[in-house]
MDAnalysis code that builds the backbone (N, CA, C; Angstrom):
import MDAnalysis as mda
import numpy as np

u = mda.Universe.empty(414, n_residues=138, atom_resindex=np.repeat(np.arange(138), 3), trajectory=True)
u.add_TopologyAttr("name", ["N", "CA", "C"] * 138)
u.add_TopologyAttr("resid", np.arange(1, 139))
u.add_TopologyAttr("resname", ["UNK", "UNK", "UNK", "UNK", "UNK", "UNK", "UNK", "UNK", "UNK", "UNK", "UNK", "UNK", "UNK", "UNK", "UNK", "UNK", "UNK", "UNK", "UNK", "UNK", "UNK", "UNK", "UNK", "UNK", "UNK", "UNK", "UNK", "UNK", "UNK", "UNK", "UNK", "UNK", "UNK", "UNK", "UNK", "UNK", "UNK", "UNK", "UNK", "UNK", "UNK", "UNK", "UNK", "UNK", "UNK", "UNK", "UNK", "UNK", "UNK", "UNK", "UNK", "UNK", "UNK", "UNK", "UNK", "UNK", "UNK", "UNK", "UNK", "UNK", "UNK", "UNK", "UNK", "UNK", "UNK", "UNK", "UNK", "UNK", "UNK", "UNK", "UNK", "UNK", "UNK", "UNK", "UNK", "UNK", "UNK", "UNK", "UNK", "UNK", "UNK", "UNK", "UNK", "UNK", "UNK", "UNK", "UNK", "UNK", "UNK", "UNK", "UNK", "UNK", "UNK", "UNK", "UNK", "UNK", "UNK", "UNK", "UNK", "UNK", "UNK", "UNK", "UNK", "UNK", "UNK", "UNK", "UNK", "UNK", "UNK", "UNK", "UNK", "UNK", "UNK", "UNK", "UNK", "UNK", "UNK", "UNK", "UNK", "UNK", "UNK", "UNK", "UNK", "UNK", "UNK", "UNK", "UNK", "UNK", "UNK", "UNK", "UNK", "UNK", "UNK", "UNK", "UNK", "UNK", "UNK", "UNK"])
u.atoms.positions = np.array([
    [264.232, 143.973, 168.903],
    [263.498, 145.025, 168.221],
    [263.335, 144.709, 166.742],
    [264.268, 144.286, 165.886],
    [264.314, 143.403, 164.896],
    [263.225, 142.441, 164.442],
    [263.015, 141.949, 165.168],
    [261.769, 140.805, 165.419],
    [260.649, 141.135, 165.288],
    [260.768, 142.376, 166.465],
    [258.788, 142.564, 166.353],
    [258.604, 143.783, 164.925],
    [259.673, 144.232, 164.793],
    [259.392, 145.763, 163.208],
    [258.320, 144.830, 162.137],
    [258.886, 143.193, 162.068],
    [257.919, 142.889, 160.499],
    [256.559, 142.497, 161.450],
    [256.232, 142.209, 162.666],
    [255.206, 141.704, 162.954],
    [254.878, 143.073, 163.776],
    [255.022, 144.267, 163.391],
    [253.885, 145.361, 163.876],
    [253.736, 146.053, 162.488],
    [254.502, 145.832, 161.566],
    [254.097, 146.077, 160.139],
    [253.232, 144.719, 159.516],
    [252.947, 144.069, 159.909],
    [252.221, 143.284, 159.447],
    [250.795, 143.143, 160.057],
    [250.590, 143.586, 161.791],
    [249.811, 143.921, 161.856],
    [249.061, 145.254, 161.196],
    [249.754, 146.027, 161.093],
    [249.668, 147.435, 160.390],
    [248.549, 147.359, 158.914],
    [249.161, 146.431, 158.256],
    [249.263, 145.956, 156.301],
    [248.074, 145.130, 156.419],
    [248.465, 144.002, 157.619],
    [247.909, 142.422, 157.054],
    [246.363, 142.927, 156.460],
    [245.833, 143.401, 157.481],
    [244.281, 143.233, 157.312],
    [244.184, 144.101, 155.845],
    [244.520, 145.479, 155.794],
    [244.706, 145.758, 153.879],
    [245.079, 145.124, 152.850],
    [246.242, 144.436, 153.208],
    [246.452, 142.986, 152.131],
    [245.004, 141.960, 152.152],
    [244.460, 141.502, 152.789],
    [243.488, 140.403, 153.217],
    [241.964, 141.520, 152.572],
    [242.313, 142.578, 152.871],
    [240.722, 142.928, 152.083],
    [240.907, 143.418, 150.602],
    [241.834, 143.204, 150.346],
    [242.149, 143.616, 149.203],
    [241.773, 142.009, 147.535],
    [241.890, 140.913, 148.347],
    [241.524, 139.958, 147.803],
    [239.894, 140.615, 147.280],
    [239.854, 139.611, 146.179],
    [238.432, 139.820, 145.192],
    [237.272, 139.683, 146.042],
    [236.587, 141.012, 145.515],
    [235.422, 141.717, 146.221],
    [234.586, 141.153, 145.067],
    [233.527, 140.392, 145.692],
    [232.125, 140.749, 145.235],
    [231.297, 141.402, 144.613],
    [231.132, 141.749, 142.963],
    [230.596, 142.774, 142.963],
    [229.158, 142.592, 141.500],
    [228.005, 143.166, 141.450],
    [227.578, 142.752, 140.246],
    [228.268, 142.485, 139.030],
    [229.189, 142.933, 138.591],
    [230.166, 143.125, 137.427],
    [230.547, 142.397, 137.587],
    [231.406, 141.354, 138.352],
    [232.036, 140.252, 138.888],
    [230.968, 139.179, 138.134],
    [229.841, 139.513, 139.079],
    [228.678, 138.048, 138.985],
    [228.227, 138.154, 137.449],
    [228.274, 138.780, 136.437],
    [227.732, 139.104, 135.592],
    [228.732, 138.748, 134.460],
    [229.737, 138.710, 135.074],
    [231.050, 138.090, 134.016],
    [230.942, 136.648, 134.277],
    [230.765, 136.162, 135.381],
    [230.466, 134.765, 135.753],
    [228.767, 134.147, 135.096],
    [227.747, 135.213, 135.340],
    [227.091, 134.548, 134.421],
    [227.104, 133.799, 132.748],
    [227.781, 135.205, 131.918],
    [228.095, 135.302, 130.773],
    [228.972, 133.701, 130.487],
    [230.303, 133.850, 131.382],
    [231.154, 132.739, 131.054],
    [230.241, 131.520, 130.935],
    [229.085, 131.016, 132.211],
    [228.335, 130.061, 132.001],
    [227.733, 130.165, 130.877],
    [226.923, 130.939, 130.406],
    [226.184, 130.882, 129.319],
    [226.923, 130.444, 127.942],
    [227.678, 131.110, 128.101],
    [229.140, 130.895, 126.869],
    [229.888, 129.487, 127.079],
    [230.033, 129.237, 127.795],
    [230.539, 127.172, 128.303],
    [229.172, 126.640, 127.770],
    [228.040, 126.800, 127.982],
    [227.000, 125.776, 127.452],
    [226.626, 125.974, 126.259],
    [227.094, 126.991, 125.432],
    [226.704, 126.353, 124.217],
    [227.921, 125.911, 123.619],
    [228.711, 126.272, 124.216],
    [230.313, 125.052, 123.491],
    [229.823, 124.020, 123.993],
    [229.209, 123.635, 125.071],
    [229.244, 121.920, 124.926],
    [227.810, 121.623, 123.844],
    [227.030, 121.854, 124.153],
    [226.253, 121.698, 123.117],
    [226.638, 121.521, 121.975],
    [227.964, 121.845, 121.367],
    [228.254, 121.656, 120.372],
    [229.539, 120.457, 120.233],
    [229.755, 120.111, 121.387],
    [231.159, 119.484, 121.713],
    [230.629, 117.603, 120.934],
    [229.542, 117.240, 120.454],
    [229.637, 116.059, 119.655],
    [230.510, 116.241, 118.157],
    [230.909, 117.099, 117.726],
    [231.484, 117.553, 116.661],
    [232.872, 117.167, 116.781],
    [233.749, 116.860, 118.491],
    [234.785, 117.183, 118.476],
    [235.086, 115.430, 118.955],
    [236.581, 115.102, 118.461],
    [236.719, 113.566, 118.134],
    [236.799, 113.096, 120.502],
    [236.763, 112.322, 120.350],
    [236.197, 111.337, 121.832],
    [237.090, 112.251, 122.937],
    [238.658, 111.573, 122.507],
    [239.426, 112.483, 123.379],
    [239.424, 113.991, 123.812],
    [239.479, 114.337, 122.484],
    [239.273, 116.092, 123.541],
    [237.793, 116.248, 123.886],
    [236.742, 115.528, 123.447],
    [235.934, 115.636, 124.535],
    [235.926, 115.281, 126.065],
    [236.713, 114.188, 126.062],
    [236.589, 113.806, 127.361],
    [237.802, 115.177, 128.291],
    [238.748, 115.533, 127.520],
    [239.626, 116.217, 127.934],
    [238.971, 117.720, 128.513],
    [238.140, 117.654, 127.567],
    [237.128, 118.995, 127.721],
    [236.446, 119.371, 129.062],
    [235.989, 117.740, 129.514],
    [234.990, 117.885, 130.698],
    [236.113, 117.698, 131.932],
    [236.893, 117.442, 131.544],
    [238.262, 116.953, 132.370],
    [238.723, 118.604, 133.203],
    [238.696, 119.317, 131.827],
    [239.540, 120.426, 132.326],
    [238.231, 121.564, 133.256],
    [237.186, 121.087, 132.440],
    [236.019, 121.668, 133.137],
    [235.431, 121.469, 134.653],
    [235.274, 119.986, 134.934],
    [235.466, 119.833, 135.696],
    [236.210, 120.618, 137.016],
    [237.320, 120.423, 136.484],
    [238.866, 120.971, 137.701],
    [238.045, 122.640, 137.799],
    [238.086, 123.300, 136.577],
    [237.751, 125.098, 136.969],
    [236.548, 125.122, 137.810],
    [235.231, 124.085, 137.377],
    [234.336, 124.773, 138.550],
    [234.939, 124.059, 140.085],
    [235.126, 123.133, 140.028],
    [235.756, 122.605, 141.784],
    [237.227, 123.786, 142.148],
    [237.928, 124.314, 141.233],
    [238.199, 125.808, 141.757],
    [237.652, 126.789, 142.077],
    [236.788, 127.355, 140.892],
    [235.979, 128.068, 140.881],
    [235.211, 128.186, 142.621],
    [234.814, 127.485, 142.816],
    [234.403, 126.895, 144.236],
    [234.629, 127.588, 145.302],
    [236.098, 126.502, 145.353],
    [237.188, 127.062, 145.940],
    [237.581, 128.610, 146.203],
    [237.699, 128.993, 145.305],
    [238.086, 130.415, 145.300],
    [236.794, 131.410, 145.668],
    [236.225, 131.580, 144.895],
    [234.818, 132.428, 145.147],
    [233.621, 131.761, 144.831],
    [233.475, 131.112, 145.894],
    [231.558, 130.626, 146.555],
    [230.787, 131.409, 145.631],
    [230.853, 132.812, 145.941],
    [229.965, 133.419, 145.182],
    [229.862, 133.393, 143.661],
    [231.111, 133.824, 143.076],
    [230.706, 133.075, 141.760],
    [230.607, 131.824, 141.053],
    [230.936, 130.758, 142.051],
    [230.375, 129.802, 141.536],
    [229.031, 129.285, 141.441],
    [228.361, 129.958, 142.818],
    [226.938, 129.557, 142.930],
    [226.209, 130.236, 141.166],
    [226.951, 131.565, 141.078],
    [226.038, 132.046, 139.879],
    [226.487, 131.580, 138.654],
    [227.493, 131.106, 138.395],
    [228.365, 130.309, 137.280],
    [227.114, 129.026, 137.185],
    [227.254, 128.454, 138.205],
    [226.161, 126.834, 138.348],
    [224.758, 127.697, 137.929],
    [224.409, 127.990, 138.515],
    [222.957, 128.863, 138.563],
    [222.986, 129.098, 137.079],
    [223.617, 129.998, 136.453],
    [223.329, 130.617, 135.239],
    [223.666, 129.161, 134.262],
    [224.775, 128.236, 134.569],
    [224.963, 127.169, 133.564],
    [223.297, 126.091, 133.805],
    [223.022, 125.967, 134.529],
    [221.646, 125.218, 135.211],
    [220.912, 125.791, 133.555],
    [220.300, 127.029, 134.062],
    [218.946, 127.676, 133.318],
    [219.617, 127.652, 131.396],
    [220.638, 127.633, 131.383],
    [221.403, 127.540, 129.991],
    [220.988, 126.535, 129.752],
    [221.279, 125.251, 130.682],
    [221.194, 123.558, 129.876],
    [219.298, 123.166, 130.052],
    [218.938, 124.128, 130.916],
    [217.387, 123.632, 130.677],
    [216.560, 124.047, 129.485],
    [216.742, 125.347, 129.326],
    [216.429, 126.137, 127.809],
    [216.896, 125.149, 126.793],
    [217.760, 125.034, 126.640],
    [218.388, 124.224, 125.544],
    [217.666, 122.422, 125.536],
    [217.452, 121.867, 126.782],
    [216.727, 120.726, 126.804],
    [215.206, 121.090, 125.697],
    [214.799, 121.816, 126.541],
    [213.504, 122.407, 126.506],
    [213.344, 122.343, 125.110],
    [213.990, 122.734, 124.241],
    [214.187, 123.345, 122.932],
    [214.507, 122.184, 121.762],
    [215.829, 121.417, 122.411],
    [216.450, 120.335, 121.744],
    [215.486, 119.188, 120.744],
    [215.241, 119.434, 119.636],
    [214.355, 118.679, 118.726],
    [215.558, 117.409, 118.306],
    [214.627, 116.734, 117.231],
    [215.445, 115.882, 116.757],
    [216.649, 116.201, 115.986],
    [217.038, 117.191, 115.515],
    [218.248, 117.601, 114.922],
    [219.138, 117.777, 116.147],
    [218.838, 117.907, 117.146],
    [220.242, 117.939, 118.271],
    [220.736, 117.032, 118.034],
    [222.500, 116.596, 118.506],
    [222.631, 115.663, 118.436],
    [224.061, 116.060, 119.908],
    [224.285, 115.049, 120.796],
    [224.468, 115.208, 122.348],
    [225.176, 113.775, 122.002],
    [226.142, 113.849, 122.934],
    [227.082, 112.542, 122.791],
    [226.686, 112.243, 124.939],
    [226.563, 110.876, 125.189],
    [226.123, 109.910, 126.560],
    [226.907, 111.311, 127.651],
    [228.338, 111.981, 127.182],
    [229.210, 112.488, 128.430],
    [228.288, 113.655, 128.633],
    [227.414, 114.583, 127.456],
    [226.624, 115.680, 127.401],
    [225.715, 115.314, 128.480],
    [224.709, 114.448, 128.506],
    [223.580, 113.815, 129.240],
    [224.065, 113.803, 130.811],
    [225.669, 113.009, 130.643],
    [225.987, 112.687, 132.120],
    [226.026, 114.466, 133.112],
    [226.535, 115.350, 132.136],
    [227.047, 116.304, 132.518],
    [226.045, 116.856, 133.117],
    [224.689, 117.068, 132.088],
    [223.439, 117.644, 132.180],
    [222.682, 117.027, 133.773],
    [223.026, 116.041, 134.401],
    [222.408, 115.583, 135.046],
    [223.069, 116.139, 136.182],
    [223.992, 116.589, 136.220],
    [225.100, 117.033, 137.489],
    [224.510, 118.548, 137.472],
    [224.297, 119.403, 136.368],
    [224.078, 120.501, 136.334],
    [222.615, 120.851, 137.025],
    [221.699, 120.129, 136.168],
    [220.238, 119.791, 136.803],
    [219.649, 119.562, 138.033],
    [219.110, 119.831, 138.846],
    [218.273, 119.158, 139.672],
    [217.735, 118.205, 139.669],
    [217.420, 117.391, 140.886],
    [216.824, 116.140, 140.927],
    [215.357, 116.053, 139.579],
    [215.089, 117.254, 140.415],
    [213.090, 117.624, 139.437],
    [213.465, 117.467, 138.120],
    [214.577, 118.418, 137.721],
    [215.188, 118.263, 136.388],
    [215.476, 117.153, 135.634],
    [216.192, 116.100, 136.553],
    [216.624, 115.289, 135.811],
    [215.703, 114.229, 135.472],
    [214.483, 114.483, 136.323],
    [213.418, 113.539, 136.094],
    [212.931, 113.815, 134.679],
    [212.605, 115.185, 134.465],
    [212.333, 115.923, 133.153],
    [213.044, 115.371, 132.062],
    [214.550, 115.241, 132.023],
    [215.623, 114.949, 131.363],
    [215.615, 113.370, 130.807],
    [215.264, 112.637, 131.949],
    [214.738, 111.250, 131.869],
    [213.767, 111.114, 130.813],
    [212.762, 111.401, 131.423],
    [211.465, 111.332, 130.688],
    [211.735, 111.959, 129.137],
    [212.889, 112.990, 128.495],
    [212.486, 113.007, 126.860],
    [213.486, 112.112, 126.590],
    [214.590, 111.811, 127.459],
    [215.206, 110.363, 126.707],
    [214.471, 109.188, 126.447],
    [213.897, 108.796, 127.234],
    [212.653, 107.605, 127.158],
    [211.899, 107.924, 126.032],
    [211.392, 109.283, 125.791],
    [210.509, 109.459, 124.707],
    [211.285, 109.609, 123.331],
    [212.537, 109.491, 123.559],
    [213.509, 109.626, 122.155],
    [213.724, 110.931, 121.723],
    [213.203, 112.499, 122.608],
    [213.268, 113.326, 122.077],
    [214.782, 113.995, 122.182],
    [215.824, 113.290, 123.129],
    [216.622, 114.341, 123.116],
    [217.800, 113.809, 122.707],
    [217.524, 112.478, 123.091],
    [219.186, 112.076, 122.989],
    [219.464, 111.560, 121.477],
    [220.197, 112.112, 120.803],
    [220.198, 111.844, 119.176],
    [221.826, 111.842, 118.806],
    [222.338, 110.873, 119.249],
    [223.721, 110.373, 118.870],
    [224.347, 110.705, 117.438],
    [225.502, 111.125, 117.236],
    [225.960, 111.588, 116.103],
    [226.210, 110.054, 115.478],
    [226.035, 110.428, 114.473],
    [226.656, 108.830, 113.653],
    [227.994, 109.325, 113.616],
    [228.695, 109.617, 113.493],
    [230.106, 110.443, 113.398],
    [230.948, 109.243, 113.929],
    [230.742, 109.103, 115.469],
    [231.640, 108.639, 116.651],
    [231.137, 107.694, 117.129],
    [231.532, 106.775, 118.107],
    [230.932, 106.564, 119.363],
    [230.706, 107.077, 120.356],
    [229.902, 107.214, 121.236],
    [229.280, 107.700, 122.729],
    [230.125, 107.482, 123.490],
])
């Protein structure tokens, strides 16, 4: 009798414990947009910062969206989604005063679409986007 008390209380609980995990909700997706929007213009600005913690940067970035993932599908699709339309605006825009270090570009191309990155291609070729800091190396 011992035995079955935690496994008819657990049938009882389990499924309330299990729906109780993070719900879906606009407010949710809307905090996940924001965060994207707010990550892309820190990198946009991340040629300022010396090699290592850049690379450390995309390092740690990296790992949160392949959690992110992990954990809630849903906000990652809108995290990607909303970081996507962030780094295209900003392409779109990027004159010769930008200045984007090679890991920015690599990143941009992961974020982008194929169509995109053709786009992305084409103003590097034309010299419009990629404008290396004299600061550092790439």
């Amino acid at each position: 009798m011992k035995a079955i008390t935690p496994f008819i209380l657990f049938l009882c609980f389990g499924p309330l414990l299990l729906a109780q995990q993070e719900v879906v909700t606009p407010q949710n997706l809307i905090f996940y947009e924001n965060l994207a929007l707010r990550d892309a213009q820190y990198e946009q600005k991340l040629y300022t910062m010396g090699l290592q913690d850049e690379l450390d940067y995309w390092t740690d970035q990296h790992n949160y969206e392949r959690q992110l993932g992990m954990e809630n599908f849903a906000a990652y699709l809108v995290y990607m989604k909303s970081k996507k339309e962030a780094y295209q605006q900003h392409l779109q825009s990027c004159t010769e005063g930008c200045a984007h270090s090679r890991r920015f570009f690599e990143r941009a191309r992961e974020y982008l679409s194929s169509s995109d990155t053709e786009y992305l291609k084409q103003l590097m070729e034309n010299g419009m986007v990629l404008n290396i800091s004299q600061k550092r190396n790439p």
